[in-house]
PQR file with spaces between the fields and no chain letter, atoms N, CA, C, O and H, PARSE charges and radii, in Angstrom:
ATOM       1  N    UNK     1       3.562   20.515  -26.083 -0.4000 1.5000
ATOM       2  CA   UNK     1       5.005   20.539  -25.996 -0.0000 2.0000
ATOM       3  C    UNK     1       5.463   19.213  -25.393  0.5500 1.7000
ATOM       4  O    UNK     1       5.070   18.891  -24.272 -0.5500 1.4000
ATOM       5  N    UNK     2       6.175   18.536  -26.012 -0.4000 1.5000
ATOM       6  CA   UNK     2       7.425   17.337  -25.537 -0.0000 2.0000
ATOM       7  C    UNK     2       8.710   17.490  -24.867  0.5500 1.7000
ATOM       8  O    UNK     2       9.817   17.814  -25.297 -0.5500 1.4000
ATOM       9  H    UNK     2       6.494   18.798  -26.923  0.4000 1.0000
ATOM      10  N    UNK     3       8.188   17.102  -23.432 -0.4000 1.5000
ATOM      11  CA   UNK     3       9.147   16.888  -22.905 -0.0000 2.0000
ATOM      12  C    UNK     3       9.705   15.520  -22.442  0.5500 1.7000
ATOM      13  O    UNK     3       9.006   14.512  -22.338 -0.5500 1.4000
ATOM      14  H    UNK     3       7.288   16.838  -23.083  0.4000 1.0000
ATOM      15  N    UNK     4      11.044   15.583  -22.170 -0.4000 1.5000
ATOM      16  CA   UNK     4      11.493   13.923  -21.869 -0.0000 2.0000
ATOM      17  C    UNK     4      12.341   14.126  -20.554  0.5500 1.7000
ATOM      18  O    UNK     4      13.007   15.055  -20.096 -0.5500 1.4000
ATOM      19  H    UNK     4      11.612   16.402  -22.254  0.4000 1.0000
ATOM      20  N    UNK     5      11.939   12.512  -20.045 -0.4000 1.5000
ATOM      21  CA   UNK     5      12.784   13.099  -18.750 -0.0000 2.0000
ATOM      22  C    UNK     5      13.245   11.174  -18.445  0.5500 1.7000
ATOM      23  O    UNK     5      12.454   10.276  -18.156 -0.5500 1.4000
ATOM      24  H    UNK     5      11.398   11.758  -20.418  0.4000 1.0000
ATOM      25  N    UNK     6      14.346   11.097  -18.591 -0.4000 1.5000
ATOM      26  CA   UNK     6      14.405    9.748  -18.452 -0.0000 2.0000
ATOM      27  C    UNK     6      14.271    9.009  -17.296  0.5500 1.7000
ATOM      28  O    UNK     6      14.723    7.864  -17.276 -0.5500 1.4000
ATOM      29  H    UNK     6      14.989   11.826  -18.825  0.4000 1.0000
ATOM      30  N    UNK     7      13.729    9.470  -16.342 -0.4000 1.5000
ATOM      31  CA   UNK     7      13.136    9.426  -14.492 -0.0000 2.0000
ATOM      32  C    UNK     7      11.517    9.183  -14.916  0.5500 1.7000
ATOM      33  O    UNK     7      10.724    9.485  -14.024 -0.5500 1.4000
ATOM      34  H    UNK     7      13.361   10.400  -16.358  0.4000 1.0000
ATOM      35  N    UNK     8      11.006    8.734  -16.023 -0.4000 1.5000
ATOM      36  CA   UNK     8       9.450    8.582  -16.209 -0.0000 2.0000
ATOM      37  C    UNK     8       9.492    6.910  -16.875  0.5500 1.7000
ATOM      38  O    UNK     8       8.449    6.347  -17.209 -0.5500 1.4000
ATOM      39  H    UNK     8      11.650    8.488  -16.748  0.4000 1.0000
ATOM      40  N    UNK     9      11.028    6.169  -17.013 -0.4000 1.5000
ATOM      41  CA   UNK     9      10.943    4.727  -17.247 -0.0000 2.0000
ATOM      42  C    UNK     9      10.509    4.036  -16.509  0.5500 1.7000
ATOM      43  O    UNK     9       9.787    4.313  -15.550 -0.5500 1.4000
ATOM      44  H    UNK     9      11.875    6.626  -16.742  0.4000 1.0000
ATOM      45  N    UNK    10      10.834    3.182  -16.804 -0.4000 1.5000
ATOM      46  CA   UNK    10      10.359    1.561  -15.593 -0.0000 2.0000
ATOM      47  C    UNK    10      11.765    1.792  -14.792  0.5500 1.7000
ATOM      48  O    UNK    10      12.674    2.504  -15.219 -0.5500 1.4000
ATOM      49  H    UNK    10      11.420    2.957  -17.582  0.4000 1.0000
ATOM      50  N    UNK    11      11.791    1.110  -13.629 -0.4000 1.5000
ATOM      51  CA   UNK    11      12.595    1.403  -12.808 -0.0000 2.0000
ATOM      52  C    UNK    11      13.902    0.871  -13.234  0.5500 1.7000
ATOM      53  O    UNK    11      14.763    1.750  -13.269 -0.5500 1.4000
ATOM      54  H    UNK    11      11.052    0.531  -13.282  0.4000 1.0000
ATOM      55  N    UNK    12      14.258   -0.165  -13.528 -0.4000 1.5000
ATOM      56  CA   UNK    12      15.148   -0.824  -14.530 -0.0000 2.0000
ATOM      57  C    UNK    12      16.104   -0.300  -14.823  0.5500 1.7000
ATOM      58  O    UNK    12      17.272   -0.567  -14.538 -0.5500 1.4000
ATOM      59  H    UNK    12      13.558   -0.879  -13.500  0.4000 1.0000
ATOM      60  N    UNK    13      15.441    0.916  -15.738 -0.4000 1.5000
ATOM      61  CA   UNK    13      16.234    1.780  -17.098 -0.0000 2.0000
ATOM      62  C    UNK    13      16.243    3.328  -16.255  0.5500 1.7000
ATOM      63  O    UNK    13      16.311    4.395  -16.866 -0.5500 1.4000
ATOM      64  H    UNK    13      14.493    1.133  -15.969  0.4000 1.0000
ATOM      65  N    UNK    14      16.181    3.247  -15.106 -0.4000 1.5000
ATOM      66  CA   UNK    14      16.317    4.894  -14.769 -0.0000 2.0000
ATOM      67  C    UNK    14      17.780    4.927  -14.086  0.5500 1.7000
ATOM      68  O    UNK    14      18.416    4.052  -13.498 -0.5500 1.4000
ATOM      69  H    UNK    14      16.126    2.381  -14.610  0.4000 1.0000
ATOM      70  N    UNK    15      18.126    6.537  -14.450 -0.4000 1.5000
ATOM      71  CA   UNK    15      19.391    6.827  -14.110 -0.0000 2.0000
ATOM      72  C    UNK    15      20.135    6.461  -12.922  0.5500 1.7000
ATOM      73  O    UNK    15      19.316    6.227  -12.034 -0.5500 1.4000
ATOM      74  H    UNK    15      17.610    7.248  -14.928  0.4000 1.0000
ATOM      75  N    UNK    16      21.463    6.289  -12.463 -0.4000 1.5000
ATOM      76  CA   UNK    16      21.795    5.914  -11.316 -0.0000 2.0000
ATOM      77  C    UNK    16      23.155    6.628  -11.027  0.5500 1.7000
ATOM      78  O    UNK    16      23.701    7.107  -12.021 -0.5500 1.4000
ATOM      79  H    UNK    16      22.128    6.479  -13.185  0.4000 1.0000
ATOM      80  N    UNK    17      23.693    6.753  -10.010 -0.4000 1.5000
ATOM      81  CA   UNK    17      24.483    7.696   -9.656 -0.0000 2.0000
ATOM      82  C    UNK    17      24.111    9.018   -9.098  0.5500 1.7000
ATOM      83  O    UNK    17      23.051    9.597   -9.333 -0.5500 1.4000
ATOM      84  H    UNK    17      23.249    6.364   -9.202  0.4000 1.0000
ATOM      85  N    UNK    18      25.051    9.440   -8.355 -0.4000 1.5000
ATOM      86  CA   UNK    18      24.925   10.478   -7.571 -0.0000 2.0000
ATOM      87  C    UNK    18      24.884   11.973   -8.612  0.5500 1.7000
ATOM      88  O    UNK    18      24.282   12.997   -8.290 -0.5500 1.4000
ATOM      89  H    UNK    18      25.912    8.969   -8.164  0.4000 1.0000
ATOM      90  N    UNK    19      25.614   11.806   -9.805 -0.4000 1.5000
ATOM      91  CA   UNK    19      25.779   13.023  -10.900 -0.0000 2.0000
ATOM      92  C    UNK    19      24.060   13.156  -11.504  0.5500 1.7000
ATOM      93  O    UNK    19      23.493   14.213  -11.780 -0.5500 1.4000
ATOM      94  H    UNK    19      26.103   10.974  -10.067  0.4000 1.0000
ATOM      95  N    UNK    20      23.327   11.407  -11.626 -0.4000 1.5000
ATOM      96  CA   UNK    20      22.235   11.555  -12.331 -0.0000 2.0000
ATOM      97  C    UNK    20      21.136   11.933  -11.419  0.5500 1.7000
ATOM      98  O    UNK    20      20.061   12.273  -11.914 -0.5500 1.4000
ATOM      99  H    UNK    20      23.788   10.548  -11.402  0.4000 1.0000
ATOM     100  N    UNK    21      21.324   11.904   -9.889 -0.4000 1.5000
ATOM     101  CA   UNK    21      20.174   12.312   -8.795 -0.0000 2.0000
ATOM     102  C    UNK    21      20.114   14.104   -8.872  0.5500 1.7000
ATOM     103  O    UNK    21      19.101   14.752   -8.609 -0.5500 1.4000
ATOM     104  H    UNK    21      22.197   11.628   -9.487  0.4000 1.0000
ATOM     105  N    UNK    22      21.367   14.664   -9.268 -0.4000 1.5000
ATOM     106  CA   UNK    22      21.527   16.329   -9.316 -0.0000 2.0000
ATOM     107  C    UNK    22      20.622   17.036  -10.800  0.5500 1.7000
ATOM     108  O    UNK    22      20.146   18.124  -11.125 -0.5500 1.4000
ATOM     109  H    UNK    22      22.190   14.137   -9.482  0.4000 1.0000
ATOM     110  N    UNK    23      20.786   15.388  -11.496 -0.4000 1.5000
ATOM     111  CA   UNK    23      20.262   15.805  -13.072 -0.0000 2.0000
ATOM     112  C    UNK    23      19.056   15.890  -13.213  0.5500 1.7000
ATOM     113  O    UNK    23      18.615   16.305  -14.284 -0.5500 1.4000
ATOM     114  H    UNK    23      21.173   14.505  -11.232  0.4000 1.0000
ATOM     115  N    UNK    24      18.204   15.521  -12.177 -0.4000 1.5000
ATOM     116  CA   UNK    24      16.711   15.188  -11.853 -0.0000 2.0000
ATOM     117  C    UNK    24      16.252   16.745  -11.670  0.5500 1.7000
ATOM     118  O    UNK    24      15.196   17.300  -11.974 -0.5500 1.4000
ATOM     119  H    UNK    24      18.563   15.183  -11.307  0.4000 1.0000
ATOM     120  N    UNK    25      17.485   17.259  -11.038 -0.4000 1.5000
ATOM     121  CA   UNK    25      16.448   19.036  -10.473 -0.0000 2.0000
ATOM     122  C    UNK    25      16.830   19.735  -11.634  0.5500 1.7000
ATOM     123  O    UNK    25      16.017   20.608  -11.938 -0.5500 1.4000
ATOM     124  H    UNK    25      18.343   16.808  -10.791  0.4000 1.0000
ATOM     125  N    UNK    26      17.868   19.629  -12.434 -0.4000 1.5000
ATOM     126  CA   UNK    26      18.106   20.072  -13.922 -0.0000 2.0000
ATOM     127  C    UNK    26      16.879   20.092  -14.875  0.5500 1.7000
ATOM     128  O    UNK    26      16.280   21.076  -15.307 -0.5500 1.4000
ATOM     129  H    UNK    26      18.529   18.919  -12.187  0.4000 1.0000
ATOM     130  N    UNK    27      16.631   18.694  -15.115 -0.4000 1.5000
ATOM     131  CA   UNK    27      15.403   18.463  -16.026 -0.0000 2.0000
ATOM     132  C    UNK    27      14.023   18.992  -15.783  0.5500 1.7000
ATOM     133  O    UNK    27      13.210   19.448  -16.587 -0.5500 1.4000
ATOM     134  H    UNK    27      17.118   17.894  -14.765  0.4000 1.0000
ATOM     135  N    UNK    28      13.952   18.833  -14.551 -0.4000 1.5000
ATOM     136  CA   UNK    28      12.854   20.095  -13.300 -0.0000 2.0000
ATOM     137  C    UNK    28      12.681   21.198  -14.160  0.5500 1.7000
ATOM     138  O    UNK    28      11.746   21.398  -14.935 -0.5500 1.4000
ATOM     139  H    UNK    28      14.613   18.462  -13.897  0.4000 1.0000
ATOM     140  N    UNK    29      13.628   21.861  -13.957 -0.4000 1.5000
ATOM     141  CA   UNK    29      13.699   23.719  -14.124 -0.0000 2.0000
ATOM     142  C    UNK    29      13.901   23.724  -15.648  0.5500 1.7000
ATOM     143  O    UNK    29      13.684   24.805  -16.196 -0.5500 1.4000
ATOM     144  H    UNK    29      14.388   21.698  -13.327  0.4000 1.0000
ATOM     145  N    UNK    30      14.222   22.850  -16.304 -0.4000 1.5000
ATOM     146  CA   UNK    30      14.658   22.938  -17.760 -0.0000 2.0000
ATOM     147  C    UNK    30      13.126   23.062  -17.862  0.5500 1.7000
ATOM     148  O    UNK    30      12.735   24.206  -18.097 -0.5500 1.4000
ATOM     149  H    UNK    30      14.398   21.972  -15.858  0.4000 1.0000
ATOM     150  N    UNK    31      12.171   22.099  -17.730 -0.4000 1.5000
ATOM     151  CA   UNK    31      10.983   21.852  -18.469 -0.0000 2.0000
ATOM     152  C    UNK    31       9.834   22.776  -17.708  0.5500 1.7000
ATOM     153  O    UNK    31       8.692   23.091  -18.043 -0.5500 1.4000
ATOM     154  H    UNK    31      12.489   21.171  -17.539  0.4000 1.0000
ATOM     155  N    UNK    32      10.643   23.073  -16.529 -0.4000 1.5000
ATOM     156  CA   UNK    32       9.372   24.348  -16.309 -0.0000 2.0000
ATOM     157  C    UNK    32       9.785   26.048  -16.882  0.5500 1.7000
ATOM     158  O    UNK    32       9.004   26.997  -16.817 -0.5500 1.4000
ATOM     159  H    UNK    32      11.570   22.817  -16.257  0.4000 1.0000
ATOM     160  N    UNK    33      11.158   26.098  -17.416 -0.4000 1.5000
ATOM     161  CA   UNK    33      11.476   27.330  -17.677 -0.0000 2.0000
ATOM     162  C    UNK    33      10.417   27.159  -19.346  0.5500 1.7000
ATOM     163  O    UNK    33       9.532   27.991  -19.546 -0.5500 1.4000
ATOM     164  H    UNK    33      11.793   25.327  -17.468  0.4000 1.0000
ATOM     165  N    UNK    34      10.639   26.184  -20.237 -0.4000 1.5000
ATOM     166  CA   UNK    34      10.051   25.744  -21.368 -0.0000 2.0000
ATOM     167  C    UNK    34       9.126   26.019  -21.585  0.5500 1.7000
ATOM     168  O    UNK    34       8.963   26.747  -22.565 -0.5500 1.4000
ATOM     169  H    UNK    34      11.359   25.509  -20.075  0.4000 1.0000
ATOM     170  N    UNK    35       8.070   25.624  -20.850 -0.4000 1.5000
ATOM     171  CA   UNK    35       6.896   25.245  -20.593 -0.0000 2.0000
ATOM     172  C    UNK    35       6.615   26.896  -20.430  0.5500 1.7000
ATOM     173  O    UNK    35       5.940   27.287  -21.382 -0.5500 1.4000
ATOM     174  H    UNK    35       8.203   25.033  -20.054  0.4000 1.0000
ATOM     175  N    UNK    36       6.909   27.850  -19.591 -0.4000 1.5000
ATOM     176  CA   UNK    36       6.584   28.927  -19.189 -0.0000 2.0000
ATOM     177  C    UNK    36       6.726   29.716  -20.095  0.5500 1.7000
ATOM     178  O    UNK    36       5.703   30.267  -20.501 -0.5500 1.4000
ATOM     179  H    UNK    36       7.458   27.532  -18.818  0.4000 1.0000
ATOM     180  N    UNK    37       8.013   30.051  -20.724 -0.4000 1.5000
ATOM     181  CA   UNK    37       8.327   30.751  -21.702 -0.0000 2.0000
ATOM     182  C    UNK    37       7.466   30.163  -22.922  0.5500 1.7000
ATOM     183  O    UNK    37       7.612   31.043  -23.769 -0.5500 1.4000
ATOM     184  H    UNK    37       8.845   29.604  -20.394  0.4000 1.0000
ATOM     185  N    UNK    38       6.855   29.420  -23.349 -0.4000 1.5000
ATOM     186  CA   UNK    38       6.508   29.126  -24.501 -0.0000 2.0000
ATOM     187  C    UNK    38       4.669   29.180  -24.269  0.5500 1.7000
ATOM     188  O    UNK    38       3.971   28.945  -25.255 -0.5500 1.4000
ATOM     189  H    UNK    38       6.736   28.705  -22.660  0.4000 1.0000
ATOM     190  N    UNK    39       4.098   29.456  -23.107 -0.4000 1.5000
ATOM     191  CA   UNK    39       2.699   29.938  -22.134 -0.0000 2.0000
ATOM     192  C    UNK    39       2.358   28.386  -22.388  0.5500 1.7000
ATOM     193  O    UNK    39       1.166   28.143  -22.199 -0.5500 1.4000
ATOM     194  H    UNK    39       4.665   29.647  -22.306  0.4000 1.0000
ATOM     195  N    UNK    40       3.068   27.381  -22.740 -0.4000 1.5000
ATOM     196  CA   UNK    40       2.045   25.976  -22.684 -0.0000 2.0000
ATOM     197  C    UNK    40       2.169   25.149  -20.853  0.5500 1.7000
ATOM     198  O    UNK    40       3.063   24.834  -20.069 -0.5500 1.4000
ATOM     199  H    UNK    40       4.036   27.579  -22.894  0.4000 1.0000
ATOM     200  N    UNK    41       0.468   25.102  -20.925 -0.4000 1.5000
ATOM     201  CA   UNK    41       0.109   24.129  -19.567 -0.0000 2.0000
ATOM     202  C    UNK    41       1.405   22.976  -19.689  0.5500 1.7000
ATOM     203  O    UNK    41       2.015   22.724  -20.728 -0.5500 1.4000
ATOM     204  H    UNK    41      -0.259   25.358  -21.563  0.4000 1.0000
ATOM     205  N    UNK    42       1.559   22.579  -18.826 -0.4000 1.5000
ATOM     206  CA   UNK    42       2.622   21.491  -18.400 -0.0000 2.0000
ATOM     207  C    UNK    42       1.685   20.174  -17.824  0.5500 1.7000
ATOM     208  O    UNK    42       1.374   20.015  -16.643 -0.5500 1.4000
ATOM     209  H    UNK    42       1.063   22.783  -17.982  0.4000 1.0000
ATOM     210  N    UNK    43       1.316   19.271  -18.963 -0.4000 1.5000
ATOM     211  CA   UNK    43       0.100   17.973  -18.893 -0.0000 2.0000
ATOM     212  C    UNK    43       0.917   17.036  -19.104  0.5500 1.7000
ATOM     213  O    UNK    43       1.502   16.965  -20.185 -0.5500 1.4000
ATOM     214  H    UNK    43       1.568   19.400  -19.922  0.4000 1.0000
ATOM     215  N    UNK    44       1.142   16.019  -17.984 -0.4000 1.5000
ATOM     216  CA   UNK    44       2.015   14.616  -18.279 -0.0000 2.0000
ATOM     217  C    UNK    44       0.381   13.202  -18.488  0.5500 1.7000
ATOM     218  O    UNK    44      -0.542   12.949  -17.715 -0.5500 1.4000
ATOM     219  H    UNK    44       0.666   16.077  -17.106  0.4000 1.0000
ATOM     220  N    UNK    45       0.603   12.845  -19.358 -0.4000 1.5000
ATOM     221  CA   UNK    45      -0.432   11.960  -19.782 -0.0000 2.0000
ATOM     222  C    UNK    45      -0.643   11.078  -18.691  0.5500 1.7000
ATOM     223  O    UNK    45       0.382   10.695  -18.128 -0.5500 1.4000
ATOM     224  H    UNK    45       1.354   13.051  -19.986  0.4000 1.0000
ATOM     225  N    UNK    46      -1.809   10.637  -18.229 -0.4000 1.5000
ATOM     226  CA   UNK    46      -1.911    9.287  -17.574 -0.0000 2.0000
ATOM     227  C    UNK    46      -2.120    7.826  -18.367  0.5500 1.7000
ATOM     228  O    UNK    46      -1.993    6.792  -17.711 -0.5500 1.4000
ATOM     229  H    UNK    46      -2.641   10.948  -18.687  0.4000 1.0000
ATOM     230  N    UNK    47      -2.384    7.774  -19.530 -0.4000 1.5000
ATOM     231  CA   UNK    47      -2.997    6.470  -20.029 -0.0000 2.0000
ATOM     232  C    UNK    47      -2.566    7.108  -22.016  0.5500 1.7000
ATOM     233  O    UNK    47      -2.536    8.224  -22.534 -0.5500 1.4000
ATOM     234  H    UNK    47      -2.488    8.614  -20.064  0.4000 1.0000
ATOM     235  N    UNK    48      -2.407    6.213  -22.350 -0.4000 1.5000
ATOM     236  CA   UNK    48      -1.977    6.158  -24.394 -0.0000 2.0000
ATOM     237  C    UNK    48      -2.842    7.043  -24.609  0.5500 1.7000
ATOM     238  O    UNK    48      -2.464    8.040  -25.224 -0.5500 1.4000
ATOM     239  H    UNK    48      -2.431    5.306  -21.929  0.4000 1.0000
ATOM     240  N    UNK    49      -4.071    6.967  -24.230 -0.4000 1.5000
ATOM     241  CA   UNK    49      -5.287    7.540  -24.349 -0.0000 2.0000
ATOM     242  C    UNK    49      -5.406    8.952  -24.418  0.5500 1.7000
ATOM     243  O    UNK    49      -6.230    9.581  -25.082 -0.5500 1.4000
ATOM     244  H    UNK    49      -4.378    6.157  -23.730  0.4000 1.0000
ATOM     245  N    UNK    50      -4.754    9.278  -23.876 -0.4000 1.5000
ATOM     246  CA   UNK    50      -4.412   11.151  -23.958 -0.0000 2.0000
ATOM     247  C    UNK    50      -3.764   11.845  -24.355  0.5500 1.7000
ATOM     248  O    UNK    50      -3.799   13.074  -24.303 -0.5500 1.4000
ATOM     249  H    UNK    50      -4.085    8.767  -23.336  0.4000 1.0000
ATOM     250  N    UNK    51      -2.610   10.738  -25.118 -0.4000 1.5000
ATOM     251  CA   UNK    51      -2.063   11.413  -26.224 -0.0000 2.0000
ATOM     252  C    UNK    51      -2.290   11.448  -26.928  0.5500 1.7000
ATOM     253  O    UNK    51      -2.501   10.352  -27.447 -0.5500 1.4000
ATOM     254  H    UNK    51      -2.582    9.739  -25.161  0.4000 1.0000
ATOM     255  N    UNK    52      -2.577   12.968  -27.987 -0.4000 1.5000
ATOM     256  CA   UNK    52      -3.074   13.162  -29.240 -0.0000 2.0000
ATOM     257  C    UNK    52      -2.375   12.482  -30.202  0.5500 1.7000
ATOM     258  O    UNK    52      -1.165   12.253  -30.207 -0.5500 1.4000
ATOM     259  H    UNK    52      -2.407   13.858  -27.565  0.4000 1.0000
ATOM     260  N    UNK    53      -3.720   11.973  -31.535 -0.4000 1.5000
ATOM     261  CA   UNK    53      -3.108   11.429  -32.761 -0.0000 2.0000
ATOM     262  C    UNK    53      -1.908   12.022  -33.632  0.5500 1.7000
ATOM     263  O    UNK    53      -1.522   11.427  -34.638 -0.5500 1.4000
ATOM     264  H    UNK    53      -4.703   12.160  -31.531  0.4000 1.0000
């Protein structure tokens, strides 16, 4: 399962504002309600390498 969370960029390009620091615990619970309901492990890749072809 794909999830996106735009708090996983280079520092640069990550959100800013006080509305986008509240949006951080949003994307939280969004991707663990997901993840749960759908029984898939919740695996954030470390290296290209572990993402499947």
């Amino acid at each position: 399962m794909l999830s996106f969370n735009p708090w996983h960029g280079i520092r640069e390009h990550q959100p800013l504002g006080s509305i986008m620091r509240v949006r951080i615990a949003a994307y939280e619970r969004s991707t663990r309600y997901r993840h749960e309901m759908n029984a898939q492990p919740r695996v954030e890749p470390t290296n290209i390498d572990a993402i499947p072809d």
